[in-house]
Each structure stands twice: as C-alpha cells, then as structure tokens.
C-alpha positions as CSV (number, residue, x, y, z in Angstrom):
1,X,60.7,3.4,-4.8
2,X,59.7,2.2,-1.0
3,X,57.4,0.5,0.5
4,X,57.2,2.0,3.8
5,X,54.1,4.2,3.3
6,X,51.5,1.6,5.0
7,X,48.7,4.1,3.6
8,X,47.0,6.9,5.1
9,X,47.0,7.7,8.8
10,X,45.0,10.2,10.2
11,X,43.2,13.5,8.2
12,X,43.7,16.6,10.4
13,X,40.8,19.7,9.7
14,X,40.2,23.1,10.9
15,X,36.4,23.5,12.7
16,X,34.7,25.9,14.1
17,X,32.7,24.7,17.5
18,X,34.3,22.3,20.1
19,X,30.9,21.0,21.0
20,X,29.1,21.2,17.5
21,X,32.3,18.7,16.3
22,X,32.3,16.7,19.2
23,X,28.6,15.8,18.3
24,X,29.1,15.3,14.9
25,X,32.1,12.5,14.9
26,X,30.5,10.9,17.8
27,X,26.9,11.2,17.8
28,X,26.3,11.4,14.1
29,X,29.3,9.0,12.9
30,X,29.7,7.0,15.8
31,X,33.9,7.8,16.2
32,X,35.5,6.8,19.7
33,X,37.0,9.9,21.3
34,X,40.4,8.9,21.3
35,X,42.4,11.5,22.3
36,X,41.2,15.0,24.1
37,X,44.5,17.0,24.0
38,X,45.7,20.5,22.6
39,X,47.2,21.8,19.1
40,X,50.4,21.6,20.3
41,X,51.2,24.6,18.0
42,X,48.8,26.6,20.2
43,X,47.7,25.3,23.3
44,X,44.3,27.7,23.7
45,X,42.5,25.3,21.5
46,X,41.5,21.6,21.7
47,X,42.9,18.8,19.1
48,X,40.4,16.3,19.3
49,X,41.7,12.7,17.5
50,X,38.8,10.2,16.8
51,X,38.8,6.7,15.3
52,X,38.5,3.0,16.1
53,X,38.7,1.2,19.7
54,X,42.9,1.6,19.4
55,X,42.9,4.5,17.0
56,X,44.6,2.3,14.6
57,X,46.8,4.3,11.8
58,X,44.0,4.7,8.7
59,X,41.2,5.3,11.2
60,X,41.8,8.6,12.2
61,X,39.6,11.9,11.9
62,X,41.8,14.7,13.8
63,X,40.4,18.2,14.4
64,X,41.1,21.5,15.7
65,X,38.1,23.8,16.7
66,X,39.4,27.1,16.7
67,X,35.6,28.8,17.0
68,X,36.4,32.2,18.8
69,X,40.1,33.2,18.0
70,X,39.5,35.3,14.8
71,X,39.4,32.6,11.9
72,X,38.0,33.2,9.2
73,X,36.2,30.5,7.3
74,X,38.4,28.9,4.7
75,X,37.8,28.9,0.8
76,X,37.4,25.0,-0.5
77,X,40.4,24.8,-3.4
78,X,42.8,23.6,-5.6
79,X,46.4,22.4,-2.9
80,X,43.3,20.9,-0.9
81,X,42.1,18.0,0.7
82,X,38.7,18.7,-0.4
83,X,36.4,15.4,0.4
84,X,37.1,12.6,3.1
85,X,35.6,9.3,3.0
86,X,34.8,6.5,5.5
87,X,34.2,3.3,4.8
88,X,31.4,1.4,6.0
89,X,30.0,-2.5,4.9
90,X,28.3,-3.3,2.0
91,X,24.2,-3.0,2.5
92,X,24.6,-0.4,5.2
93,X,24.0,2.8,3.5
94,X,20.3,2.6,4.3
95,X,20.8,2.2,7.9
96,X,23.6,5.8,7.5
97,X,20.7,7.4,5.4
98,X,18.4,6.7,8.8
99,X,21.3,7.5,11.2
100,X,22.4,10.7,9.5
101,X,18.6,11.7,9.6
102,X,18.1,10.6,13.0
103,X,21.4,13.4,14.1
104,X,19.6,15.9,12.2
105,X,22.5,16.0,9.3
106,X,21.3,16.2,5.7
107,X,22.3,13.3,3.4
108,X,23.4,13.9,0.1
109,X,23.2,10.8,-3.0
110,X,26.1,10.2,-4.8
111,X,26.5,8.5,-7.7
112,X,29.2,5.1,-7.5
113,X,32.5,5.4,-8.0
114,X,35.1,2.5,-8.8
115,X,31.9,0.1,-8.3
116,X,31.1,1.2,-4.4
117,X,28.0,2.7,-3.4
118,X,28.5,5.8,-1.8
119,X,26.7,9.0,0.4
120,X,27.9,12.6,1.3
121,X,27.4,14.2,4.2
122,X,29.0,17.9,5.8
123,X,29.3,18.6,9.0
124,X,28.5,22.2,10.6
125,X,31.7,23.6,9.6
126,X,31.1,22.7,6.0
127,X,33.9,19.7,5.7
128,X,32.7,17.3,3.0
129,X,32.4,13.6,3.9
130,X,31.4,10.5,1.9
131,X,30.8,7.2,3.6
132,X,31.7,4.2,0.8
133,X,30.2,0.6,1.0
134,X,32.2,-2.2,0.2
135,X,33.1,-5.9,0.9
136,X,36.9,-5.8,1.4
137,X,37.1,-4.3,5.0
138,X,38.3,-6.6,7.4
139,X,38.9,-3.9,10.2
140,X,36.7,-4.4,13.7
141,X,34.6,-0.8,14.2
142,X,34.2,0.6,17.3
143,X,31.8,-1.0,19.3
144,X,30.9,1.4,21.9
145,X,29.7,4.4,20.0
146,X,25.8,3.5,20.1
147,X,26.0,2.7,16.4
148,X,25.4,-0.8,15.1
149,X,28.5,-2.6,14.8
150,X,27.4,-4.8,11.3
151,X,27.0,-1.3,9.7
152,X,29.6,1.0,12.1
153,X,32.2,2.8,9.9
154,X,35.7,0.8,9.8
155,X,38.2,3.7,9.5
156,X,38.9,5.8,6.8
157,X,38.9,4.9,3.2
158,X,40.2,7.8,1.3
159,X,40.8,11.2,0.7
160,X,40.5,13.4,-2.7
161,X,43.2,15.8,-3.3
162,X,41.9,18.9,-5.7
163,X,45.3,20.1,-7.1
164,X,45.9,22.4,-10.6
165,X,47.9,19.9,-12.5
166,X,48.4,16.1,-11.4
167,X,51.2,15.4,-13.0
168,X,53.9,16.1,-10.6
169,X,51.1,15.2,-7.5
170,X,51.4,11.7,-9.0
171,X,55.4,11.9,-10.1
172,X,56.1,12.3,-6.5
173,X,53.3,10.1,-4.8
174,X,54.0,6.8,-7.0
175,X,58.1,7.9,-7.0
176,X,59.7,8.3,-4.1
177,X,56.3,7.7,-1.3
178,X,56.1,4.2,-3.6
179,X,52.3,4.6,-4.3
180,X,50.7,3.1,-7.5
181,X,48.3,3.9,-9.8
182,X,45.1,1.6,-9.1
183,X,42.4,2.9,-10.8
184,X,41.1,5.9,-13.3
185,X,37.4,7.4,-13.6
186,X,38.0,10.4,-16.6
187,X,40.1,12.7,-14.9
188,X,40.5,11.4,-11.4
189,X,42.9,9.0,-10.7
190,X,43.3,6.6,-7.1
191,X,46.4,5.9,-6.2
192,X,46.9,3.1,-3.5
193,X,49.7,2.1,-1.2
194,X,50.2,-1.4,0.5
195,X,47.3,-3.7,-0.4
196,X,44.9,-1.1,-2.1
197,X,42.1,-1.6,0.8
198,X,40.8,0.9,2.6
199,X,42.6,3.2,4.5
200,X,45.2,3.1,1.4
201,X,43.5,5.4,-0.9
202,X,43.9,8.8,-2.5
203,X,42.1,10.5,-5.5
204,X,43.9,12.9,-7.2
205,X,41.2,15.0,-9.4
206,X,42.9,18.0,-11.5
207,X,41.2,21.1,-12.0
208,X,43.0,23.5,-14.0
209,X,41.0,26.6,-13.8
210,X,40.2,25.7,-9.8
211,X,41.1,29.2,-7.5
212,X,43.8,28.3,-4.8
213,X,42.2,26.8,-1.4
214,X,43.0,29.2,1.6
215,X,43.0,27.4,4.8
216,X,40.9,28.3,7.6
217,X,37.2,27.0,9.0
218,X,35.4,24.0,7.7
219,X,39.0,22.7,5.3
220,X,40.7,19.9,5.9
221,X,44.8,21.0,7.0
222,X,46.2,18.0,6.2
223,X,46.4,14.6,5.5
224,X,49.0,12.0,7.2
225,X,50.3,8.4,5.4
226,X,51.7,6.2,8.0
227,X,55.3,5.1,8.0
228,X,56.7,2.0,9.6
229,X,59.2,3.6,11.8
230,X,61.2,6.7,12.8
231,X,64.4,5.5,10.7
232,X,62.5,5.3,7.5
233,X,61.2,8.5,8.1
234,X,64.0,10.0,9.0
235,X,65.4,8.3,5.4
236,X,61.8,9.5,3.7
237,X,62.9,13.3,5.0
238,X,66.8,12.9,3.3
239,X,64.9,11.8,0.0
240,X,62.6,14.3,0.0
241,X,64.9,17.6,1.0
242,X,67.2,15.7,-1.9
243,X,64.1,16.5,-4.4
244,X,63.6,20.2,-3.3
245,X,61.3,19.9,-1.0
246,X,60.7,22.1,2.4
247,X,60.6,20.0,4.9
248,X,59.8,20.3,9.0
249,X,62.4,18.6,11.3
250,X,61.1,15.6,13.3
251,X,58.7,17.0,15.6
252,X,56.9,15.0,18.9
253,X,53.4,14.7,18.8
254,X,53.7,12.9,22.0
255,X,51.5,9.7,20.3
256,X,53.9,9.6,16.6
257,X,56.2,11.7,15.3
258,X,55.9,13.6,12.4
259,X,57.3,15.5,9.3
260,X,55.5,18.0,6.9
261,X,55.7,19.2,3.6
262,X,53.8,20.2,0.5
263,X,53.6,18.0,-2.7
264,X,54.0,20.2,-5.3
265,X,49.9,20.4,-5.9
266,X,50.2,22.3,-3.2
267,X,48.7,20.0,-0.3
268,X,50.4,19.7,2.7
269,X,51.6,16.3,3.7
270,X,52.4,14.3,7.0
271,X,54.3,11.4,7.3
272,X,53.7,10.0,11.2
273,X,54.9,6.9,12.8
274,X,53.4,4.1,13.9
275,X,54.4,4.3,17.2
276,X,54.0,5.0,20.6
277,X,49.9,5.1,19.9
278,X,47.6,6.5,22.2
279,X,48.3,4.3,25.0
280,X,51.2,6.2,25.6
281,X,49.8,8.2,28.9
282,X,46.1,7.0,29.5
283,X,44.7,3.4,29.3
284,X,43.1,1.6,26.2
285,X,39.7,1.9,28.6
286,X,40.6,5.7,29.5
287,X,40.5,6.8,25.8
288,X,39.4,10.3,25.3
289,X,38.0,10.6,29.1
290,X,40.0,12.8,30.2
291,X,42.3,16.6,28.9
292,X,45.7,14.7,27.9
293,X,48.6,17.5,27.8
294,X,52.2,17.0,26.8
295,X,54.9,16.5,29.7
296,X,55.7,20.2,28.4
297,X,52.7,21.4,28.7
298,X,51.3,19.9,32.2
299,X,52.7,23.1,34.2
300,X,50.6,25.0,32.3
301,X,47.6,23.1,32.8
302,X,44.9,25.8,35.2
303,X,46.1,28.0,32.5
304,X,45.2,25.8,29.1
305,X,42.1,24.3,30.8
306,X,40.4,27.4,31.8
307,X,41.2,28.6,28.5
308,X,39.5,25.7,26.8
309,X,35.6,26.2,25.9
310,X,33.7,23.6,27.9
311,X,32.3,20.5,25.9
312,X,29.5,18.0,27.4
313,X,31.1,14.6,28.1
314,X,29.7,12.1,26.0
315,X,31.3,9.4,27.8
C-alpha cells in the first residue's frame, strides 16, 4: 500500500467543436483557460486544459476537440468514465441553476448523494457533468472568469467509473494506488485518497449487463490521480508491470509526466506528476493567452497553427 496518490488530477475527454467547448468550460462553468496547446499524440487538434488560477492538480478539465477529422461519436459504457463532478459551496446551486440558464445549457435535478446537494448538466458534445455543494472545500476558485467567486466552482470533486464487475476495479485501486473505501450508496461505492475532500473522489458503480463504452465524441478518455514525484512513479509503473499490467513508458507532457494503463474495469488510467505545472513556458498572468507548443513541435508551428480551427479569444 502507498500513499503517493494525492487524488485525482486532471479528467481528459474527447469533444467535438473547439469553439462550442471553449464556451462551455468558460462561459457556462466559469474555468480559467489554462493551457491552449496541441494533443501531443496529433498535433492537428487543440488540447485545451482548464481549471483554477494555477491549474492546481484536482482542478483540471482537459479536452480534445477533434470536430472535423472523421470521429465518430462515442457510445457511453461500461470501462468508462461516464459522469464528472465539480464542486461548488454549499447554498450555491441556485445561483448554477440561473447561471446554466443564463448560457443557454439545460439543468438537470438530481437527487443527493452521500448527503450533498447536487445538479447535472451536458455539454454540446453530450459529456455528463454534476456540480456537488458542500462545506469542506477550502480551495480559492478562479476569480477572473465572470462568475461569482462565493459560488465559483473549486476544482473537481469526483468522477464515476461505470465498469462490469467492481471487484478487481477496487482490489487494485485500494491495493497497490493505496485508495480506501469511504463510503457505499447500494451498489456504488466512493473510494477516496489523501484526506477524502474533494478532488480525492471516485465512484465505482457496477453494471453487469452494461454494453462496452467505445471511445470517441462527447466520452471522457481518461482520468489522471496525481503522484508526488517522478521516482514514485517510476516505483508505481515497477508495481504495476509486476501485477500484469500494460503499461506506457514515461512520456513528457511538457507540464507533468505521465504513465497509462487500464484497471482491469477496463478504464484507462493516468498517473501524472506534480511538477513542472503550467508555468513551465508562459507566465501565471499569460495563462491560456496564447498557442503553447512543445520545444519539438515549435518548427512546425505555421504548419500546426494554420491547421488549427480558429476559436474567439475570450480573454
């Protein structure tokens, strides 16, 4: 067992329109832009990374809009992510109810779970969202995304994982990743790393009769837990090739580096560093201002950028 999972650290989803998700995270949730840069994996298309004023790990909504290359909208399944929540104060779901109104995005009730108040909402790609009041939150929100900062969403607070059978989901997730069984609702089961706040959650919810999730539009690729440091994680990758697992070598993503693999539910996993952070090549002020390309890819830059669709600024 270990303790360096610090919790979650960013969610990463396929989406369709550049502009259509670019209005949704900022306009309708009120995100910072952190981070205008490229899928690394294929520089034609954006990777937008959104989040608090530092992009803190357990903040972070990542996306890849990939309207216009041939992909197919993806099936919502079991090896999923399938619903990702943000947490917002107590008392403020009124004021989202008005907000998500106000940005012409549909609000759906939910009922409380694990005693918090709680809303849904989908963005135009189809992702499922939930925005969850509660009073243990200390994070600061982002301040500069027109949305008022006593009800502005802290970061993220969870993610539910729709998988066939949980029992080997959980083996490995309170084993060797050193998470712990927090709470139960029937079926679904929260597991929580670190202190159990926010930002340290996942829902595991088995469905046994669920059809396999097939990535592609409006799904959620994968989720990220945050490790202190590149030596643990280089330790976490030993463990986990020791237990069978496929896993990627240590790959740069320029602001942490990352390996991935899939828990035996089928979801795929990232475990990402702490460090450098998103300060590594533009300014805390400069956030999201301006393309951002890795040293590899800057002499391809004409190229990538007139590749890119063009987005309004919303700085």
């Amino acid at each position: 067992m270990t303790d360096s999972i610090l919790g979650l650290h960013h969610v990463t989803a396929t989406v369709a329109d550049a502009q259509e998700d670019l209005d949704f995270c900022l306009g309708g949730l009120g995100l910072r832009l952190l981070k205008q840069t490229i899928n690394f994996d294929n520089h034609n298309v954006y990777h937008f990374y959104y989040g608090s004023e530092t992009g803190a790990p357990g903040t972070i909504w990542t996306t890849f809009p990939y309207k216009g290359w041939g992909v197919p909208a993806g099936t919502k399944g079991a090896g999923q992510v399938t619903a990702t929540a943000f947490s917002v104060p107590a008392g403020s779901l009124g004021f989202w109810s008005e907000q998500l109104r106000r940005s012409n995005l549909a609000m759906e009730p939910l009922p409380p779970r694990f005693g918090e108040e709680r809303i849904g909402v989908r963005d135009a790609s189809g992702l499922a969202f939930e925005l969850v009041a509660g009073e243990h939150d200390p994070r600061a929100p982002w301040k500069g995304g027109g949305v008022d900062p006593a009800a502005a969403i802290r970061g993220l607070h969870g993610v539910t994982l729709l998988v066939r059978s949980s029992d080997a989901t959980l083996e490995l997730l309170t084993g060797m990743l050193g998470w712990r069984v927090a709470e139960r609702d029937g079926e679904r089961i929260r597991v929580a790393a670190g202190d159990g706040a926010p930002g340290q959650l996942i829902d595991i919810v088995p469905a046994p009769e669920a059809a396999a999730g097939v990535n592609g539009l409006g799904t959620v690729h994968h989720v990220a837990m945050a490790v202190a440091s590149g030596e643990e994680q280089r330790r976490l990758r030993q463990e986990l090739l020791g237990l069978g697992c496929k896993v990627t070598e240590v790959l740069d993503r320029n602001y942490f580096q990352s390996i991935y693999f899939r828990e035996p539910g089928g979801v795929l996993f990232e475990l990402a560093t702490v460090q450098p952070g998103f300060t590594v090549d533009e300014p805390l002020d400069a956030l999201g201002k301006t393309l951002k390309l890795p040293a590899w890819e800057e002499p391809n830059r004409e190229r990538i950028e007139a590749a890119l669709p063009a987005v309004r600024p919303w700085h």
